[in-house]
N, CA, C and O of each residue as an XYZ file, in Angstrom:
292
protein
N     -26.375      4.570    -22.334
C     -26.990      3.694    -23.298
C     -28.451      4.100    -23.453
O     -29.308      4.319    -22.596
N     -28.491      4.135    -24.634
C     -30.608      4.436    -24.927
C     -30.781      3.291    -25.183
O     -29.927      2.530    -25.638
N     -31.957      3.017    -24.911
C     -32.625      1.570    -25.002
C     -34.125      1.543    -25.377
O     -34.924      1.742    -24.462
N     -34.542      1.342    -26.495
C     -36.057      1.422    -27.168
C     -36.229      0.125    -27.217
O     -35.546     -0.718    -27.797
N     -37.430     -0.029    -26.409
C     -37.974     -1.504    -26.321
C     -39.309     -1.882    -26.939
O     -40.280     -1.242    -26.535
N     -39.562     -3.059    -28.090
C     -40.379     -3.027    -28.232
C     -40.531     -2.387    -29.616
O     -41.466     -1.595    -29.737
N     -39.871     -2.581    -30.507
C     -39.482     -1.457    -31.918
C     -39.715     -2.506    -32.842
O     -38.964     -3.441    -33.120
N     -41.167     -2.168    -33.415
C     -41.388     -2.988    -34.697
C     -40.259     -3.301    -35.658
O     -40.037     -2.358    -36.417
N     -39.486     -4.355    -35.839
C     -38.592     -4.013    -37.174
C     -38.752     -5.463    -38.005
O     -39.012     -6.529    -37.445
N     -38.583     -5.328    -39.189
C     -38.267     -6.826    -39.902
C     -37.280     -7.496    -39.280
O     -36.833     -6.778    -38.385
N     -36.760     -8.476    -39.330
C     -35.939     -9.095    -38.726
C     -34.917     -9.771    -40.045
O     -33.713    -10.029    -40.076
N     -35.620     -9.859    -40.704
C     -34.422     -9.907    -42.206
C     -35.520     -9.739    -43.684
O     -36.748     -9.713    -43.759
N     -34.569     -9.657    -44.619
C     -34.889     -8.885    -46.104
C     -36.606     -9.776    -46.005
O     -37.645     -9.120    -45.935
N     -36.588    -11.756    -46.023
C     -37.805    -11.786    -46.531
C     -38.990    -11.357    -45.326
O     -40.152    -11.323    -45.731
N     -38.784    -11.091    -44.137
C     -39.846    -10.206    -43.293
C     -40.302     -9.081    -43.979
O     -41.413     -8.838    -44.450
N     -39.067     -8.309    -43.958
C     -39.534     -7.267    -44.757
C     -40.030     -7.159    -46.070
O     -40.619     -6.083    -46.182
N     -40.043     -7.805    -47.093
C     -41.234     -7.859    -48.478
C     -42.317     -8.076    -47.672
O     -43.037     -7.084    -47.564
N     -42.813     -9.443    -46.824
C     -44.165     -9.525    -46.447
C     -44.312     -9.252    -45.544
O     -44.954     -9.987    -44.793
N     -43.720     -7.855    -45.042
C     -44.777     -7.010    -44.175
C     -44.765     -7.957    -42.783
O     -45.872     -8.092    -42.262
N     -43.909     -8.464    -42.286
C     -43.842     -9.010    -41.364
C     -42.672     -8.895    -39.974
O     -41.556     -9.410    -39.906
N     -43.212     -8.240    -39.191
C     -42.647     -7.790    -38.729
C     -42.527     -7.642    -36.882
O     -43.423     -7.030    -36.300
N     -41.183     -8.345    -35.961
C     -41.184     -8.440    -34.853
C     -40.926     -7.591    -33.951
O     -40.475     -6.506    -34.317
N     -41.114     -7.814    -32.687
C     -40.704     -6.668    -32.085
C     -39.442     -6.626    -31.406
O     -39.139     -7.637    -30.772
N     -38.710     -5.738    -31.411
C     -37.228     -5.766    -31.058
C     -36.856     -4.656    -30.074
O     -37.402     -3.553    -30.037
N     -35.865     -5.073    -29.280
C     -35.315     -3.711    -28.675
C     -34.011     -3.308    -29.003
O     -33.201     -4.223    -29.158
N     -33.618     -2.159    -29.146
C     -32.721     -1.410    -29.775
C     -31.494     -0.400    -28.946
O     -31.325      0.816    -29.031
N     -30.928     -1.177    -28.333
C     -29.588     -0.299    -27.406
C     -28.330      0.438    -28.669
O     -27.755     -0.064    -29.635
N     -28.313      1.459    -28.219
C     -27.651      2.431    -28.801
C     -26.586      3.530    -28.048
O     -27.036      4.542    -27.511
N     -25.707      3.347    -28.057
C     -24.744      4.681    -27.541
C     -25.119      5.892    -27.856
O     -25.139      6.230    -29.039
N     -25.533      6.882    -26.698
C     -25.841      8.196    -27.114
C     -24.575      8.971    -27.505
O     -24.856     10.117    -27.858
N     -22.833      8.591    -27.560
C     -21.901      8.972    -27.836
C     -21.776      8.155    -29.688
O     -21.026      8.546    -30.582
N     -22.373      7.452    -29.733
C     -22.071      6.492    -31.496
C     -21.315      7.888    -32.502
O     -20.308      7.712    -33.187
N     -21.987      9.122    -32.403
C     -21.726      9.683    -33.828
C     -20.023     10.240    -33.565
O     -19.213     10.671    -34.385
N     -19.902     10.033    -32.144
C     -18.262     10.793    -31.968
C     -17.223     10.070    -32.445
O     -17.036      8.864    -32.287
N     -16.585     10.811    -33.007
C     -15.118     10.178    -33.266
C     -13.921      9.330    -32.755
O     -13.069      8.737    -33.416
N     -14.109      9.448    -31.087
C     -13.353      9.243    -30.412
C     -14.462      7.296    -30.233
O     -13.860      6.278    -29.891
N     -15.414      7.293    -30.432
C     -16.443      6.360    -30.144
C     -16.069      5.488    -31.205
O     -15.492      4.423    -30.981
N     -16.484      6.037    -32.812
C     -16.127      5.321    -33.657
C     -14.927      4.812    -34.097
O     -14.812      4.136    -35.120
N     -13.681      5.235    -33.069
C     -12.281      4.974    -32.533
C     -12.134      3.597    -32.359
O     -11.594      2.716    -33.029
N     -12.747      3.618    -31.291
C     -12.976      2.798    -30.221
C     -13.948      1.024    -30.688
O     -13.811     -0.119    -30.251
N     -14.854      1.623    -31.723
C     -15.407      0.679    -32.518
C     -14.854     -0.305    -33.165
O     -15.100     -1.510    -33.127
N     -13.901      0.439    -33.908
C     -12.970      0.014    -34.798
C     -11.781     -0.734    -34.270
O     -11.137     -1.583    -34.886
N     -11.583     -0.324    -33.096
C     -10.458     -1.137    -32.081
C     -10.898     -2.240    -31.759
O     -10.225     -3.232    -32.040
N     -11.769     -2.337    -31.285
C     -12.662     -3.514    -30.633
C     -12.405     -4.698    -32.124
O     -11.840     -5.779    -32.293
N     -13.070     -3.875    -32.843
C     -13.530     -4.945    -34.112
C     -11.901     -5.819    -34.680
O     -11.614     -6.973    -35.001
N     -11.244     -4.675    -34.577
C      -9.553     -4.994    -34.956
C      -9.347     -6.325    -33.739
O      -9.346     -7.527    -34.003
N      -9.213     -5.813    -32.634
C      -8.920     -7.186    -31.325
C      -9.541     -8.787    -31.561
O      -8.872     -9.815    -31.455
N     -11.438     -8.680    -32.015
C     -12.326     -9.307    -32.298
C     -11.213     -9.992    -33.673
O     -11.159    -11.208    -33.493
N     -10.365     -9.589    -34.914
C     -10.343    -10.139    -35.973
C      -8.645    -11.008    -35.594
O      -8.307    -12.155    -35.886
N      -7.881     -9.954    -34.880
C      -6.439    -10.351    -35.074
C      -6.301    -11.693    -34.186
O      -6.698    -11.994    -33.061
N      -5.298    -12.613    -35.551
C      -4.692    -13.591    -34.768
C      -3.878    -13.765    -34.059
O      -3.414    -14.826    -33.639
N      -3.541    -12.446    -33.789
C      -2.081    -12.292    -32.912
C      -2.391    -12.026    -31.748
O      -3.108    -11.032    -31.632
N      -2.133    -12.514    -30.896
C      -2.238    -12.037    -29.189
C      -1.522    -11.089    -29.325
O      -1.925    -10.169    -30.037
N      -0.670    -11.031    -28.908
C       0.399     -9.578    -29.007
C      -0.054     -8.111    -29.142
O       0.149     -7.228    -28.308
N      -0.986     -7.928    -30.844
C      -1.318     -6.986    -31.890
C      -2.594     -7.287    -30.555
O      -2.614     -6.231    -29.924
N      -3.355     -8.023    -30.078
C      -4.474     -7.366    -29.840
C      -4.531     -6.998    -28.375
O      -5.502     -6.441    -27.862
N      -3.167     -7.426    -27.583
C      -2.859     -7.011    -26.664
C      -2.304     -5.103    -26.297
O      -2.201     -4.383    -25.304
N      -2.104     -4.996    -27.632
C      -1.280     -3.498    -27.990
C      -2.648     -2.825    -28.236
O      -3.082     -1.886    -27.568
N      -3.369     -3.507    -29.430
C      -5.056     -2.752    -29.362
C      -5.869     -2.600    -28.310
O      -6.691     -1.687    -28.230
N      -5.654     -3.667    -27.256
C      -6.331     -2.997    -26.279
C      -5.956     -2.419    -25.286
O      -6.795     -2.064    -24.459
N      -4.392     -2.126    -25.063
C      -4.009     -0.824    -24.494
C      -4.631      0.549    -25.298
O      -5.362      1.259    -24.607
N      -4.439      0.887    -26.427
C      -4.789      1.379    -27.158
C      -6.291      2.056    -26.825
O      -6.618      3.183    -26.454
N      -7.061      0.817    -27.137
C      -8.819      1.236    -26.836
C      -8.928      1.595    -25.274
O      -9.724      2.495    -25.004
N      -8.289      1.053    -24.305
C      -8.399      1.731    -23.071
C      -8.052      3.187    -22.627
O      -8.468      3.900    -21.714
N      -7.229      3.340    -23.515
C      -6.279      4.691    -23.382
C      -7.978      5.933    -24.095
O      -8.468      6.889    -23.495
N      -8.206      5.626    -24.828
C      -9.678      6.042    -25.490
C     -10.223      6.129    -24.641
O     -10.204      7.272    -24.186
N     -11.008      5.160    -23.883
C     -12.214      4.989    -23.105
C     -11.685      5.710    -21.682
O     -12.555      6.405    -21.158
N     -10.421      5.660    -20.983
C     -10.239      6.410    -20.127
C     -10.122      8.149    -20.433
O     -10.287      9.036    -19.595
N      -9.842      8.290    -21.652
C      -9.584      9.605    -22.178
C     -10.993     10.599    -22.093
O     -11.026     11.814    -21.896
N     -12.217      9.590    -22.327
C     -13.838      9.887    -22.218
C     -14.247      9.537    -21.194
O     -15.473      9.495    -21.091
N     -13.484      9.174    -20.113
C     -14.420      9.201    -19.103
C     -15.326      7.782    -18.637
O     -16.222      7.690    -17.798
N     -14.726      6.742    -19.518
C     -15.627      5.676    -19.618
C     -14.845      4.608    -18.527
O     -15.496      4.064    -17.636
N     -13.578      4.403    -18.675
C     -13.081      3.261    -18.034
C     -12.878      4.070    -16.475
O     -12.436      3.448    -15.510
């Protein structure tokens, strides 16, 4: 994980017209641009939406099978 602490940013659209602006910190996956990552994103988000236990029980075999595949789980 990268972690920039302390990162001027607007915090929404009207901050940003008036130049107003807090400080934030910013965690980021140094893996984000991989495929196998943005996989894995998308799984999560799928589990996060479905009403089905079942379907998100199968997704997260699924996303584990990923994350052990990289080295993560």
């Amino acid at each position: 994980m990268i972690v920039e602490k302390a990162i001027p940013y607007p915090t929404h659209f009207g901050h940003a017209l008036g130049a107003k602006w807090d400080l934030h910190d910013i965690h980021e996956c140094p893996h984000r641009e991989e495929e196998w990552h943005q996989t894995a994103r998308s799984l999560v988000e799928e589990i996060e939406e479905t009403p089905s236990k079942s379907m998100a029980k199968i997704l997260k075999n699924d996303l584990d099978d990923i994350l052990r595949e990289n080295g993560k789980l």
